[in-house]
N, C-alpha and C positions, 0 to 999 in steps of 0.2 A: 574743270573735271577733276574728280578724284585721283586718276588714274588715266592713263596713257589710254588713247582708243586709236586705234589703226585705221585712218580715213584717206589712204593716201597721198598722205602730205609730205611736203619737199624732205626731210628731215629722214621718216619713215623709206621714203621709195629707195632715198641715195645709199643709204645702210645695208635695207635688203636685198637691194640688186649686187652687193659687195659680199653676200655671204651668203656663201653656198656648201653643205656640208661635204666631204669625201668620208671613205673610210677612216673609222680610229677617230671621227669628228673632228680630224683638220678640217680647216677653211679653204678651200682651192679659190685661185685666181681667176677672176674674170670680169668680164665689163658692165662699167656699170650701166646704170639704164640711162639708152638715149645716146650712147655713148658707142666707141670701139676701144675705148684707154683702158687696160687692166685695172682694178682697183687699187693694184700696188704700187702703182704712179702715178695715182692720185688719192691715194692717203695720205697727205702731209696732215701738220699741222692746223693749217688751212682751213684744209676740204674737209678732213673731220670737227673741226670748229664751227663751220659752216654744216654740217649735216646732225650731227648733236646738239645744237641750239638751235636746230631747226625742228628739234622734237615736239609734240605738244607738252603746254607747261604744266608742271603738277599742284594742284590747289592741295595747299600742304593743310588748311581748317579742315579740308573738304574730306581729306585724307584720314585726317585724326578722329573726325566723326564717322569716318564709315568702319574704320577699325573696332573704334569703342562701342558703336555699333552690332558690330559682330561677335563682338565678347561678350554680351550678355543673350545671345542663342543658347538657348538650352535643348541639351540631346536627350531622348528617352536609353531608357536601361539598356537594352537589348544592344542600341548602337552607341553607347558608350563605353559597352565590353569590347565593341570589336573597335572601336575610338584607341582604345587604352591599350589593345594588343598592335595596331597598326601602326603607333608611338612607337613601342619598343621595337619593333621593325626597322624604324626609321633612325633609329639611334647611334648616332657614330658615337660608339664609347671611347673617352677622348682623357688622355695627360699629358699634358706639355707642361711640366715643370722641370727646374734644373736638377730636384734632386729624384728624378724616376732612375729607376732599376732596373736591373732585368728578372728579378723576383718580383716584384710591383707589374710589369708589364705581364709576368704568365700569368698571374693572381686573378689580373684586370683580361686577360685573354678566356680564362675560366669563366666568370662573368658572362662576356659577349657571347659564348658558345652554350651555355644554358643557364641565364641568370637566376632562374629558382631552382636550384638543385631539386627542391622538395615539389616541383610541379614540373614534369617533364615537357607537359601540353604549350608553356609560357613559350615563344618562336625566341630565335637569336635575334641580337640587334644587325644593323646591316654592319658598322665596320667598326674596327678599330684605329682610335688614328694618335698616332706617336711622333716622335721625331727621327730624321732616318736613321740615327746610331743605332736605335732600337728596334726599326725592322724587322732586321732577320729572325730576332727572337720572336717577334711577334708571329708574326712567317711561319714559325716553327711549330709554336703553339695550336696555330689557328687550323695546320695542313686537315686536309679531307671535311672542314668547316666549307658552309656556305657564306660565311661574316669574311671580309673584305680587309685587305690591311691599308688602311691610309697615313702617307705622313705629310709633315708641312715641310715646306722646303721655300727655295728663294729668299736667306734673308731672314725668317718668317721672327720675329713680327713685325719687324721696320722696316723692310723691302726695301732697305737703304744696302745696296750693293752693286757691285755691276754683274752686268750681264753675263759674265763668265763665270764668276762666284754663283751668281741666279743657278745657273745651267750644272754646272758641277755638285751643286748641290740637290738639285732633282737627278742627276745620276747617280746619285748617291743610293738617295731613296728607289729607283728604280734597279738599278743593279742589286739591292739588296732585295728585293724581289715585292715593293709595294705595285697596290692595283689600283691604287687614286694618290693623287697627290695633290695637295692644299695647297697655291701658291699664294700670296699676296701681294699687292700692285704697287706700285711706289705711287703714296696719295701725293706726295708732293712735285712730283712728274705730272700727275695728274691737274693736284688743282694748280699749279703755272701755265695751264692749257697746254702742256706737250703731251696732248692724247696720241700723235704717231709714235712716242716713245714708248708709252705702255702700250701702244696695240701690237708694234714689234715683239714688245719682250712676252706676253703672253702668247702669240704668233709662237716664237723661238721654244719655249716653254713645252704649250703642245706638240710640237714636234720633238720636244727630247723623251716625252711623256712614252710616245709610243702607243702603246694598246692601254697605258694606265687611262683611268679618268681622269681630268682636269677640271680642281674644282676654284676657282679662283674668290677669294678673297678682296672684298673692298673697303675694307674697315669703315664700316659708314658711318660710323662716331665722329671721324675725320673728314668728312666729305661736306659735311656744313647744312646745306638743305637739301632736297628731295630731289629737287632739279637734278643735284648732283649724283644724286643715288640714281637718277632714271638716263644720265649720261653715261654713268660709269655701266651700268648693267649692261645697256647692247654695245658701248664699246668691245667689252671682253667677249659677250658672246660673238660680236663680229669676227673677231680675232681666234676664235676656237673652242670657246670654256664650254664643256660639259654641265659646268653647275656655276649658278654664281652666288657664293656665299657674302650672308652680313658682314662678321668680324671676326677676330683674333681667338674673341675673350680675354684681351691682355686690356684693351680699350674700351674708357665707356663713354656713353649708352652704347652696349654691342645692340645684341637683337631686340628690336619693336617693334610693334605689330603695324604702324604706318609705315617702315621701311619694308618692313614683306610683305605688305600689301603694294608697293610700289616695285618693288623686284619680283613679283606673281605677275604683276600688270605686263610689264616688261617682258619677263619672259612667254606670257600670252600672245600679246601681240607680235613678238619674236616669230614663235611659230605660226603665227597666221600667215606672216610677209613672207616667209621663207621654207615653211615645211620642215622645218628643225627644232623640235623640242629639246629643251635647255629645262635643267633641272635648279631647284633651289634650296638654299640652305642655310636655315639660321643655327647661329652660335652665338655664346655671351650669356649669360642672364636665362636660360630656359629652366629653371628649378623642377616646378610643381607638374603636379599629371595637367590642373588645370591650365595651369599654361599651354602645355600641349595636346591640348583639347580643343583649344583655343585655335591656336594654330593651323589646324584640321581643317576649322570650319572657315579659317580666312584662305585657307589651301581653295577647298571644295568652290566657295562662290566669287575670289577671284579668277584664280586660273581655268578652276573645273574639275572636274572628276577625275578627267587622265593624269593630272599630278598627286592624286593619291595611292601613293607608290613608294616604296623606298629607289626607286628606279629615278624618280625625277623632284623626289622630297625630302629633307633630311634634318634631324635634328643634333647640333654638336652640343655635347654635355658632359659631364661628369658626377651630378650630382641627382638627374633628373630621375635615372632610370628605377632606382627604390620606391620612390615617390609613384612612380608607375605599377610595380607590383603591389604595394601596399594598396593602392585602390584597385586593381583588377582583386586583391583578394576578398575589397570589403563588398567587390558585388557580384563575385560568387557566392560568399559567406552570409553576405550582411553583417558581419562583426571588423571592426579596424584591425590590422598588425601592426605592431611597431616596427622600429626600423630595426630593434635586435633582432626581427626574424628572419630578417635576409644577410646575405654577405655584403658587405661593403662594396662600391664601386671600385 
């Protein structure tokens, strides 16, 4: 199979019956099926070893042709207007470099809050995402906005820390007053198979979160094959994640369309097993409109319709969103603009 299908299988059942949403999208406690043991006493090592390798396997040819597959769909006009506005929707306008500002973050907060000054009609992206020093200015910028402040936190981008460093630093970003937060997973926890280690600290995570979103990161550039991307996906969402994002963009290959087609599958059958829809999110590499047109349409026929949404879709970028208005204007117009007609990201 291309793609994970939810057939009740040993793998599928022991997962589901382990995650059950509460308020704020924690995970609450309870037993798994067949069972009276709480799931939290038997999440080792183990038993999630044993339940993640019990997934169906992902035909990674199978995968690469249904992707490239779906890349050469073509959309008529009318729904690639509203293609191109449902993009910039879904756009976390993103910089995480060492040398941002806090003049560069309002610059970049102006943007997300009406990226064509000269077309009022053009929607805001969904957030912006920073690092948490910069927050608050973010915060400030954005007040009485519908755009979202996200930061990265834990580590972010080697998730080489401990648990206490992790946690202090999404308090960081949350006391500064973020409403998602990026975290990333220590792949090296992961690929040693200590999946109770990162189910814990995502676990921990979501609960420092609070009412933020939790979008977790799996850097799948790191993660080796597909198997591993479709292991790591319902790990995290077992564990609490709101969203499970590609990568960094510090790492390559970040986002490709066989990895989010395999974290769609995932989070599809995610919500079939459990009644918990989990959102997804690529970063890395999304430049062009048609990329994220692309996108769309690997959204729409893997997961379905319901994740066309900035609610459960999302694109992380910095470079993309120009590229976006420069063709929503060439099909109003029919004539191209350059990129001097717009602001800068």
């Amino acid at each position: 199979m291309a793609a994970n299908e939810h057939n009740a299988r040993p793998g599928l059942d022991v997962l589901a019956g382990a995650a059950v949403s509460a308020p704020g999208g924690a995970v609450t406690d309870t037993a798994l099926p067949g069972t009276g043991t709480p799931a939290s006493a038997v999440l080792s090592d183990a038993a999630l070893r044993r339940a993640l390798h019990g997934l169906p396997g992902v035909d990674q040819t199978g995968a690469q042709a249904r992707a490239a597959a779906l890349a050469t769909r073509s959309i008529k006009r009318e729904a690639k207007l509203w293609a191109l506005e449902m993009a910039v929707r879904m756009v976390d306008l993103t910089t995480l470099e060492g040398a941002d500002t806090p003049g560069k973050i309002r610059g970049l907060c102006a943007k997300a809050r009406q990226p064509d000054p000269a077309d009022p009609a053009v929607p805001p992206v969904a957030a912006v995402c920073v690092y948490p020093d910069l927050v608050a200015v973010a915060k400030t910028e954005l007040a009485g906005s519908q755009v979202a402040v996200a930061s990265v936190a834990t580590a972010f981008p080697s998730g080489r820390a401990s648990l206490a460093v992790k946690l202090a630093d999404v308090a960081e970003a949350v006391d500064a007053g973020a409403d998602e937060v990026d975290m990333v997973i220590d792949r090296g926890a992961f690929l040693a198979g200590r999946y109770a280690q990162v189910y814990e600290e995502v676990r921990a995570v979501r609960e420092a979160c609070g009412s933020a979103h939790l979008k977790v990161i799996l850097e799948t550039g790191e993660l080796v094959t597909l198997d591993n991307v479709s292991r790591a996906s319902w790990l995290v969402m077992l564990a609490g994640a709101d969203f499970i994002k590609t990568s960094t963009g510090k790492v390559q290959p970040a986002a490709t369309p066989p990895v989010a087609l395999v974290m769609l599958s995932a989070a599809r059958d995610f919500a079939a097993a459990t009644g918990r829809r989990v959102g997804v999110k690529v970063a890395g590499g999304v430049r062009t409109a048609k990329d994220a047109v692309r996108y769309l349409v690997l959204v729409r026929e893997t997961a379905g319709p319901e994740w066309l949404s900035p609610d459960y879709f999302r694109i992380g970028a910095s470079s993309l969103l120009n590229d976006l208005l420069m063709q929503r204007s060439k099909q109003l117009t029919g004539a191209y603009a350059g990129p001097d007609y717009f602001t800068l990201d």
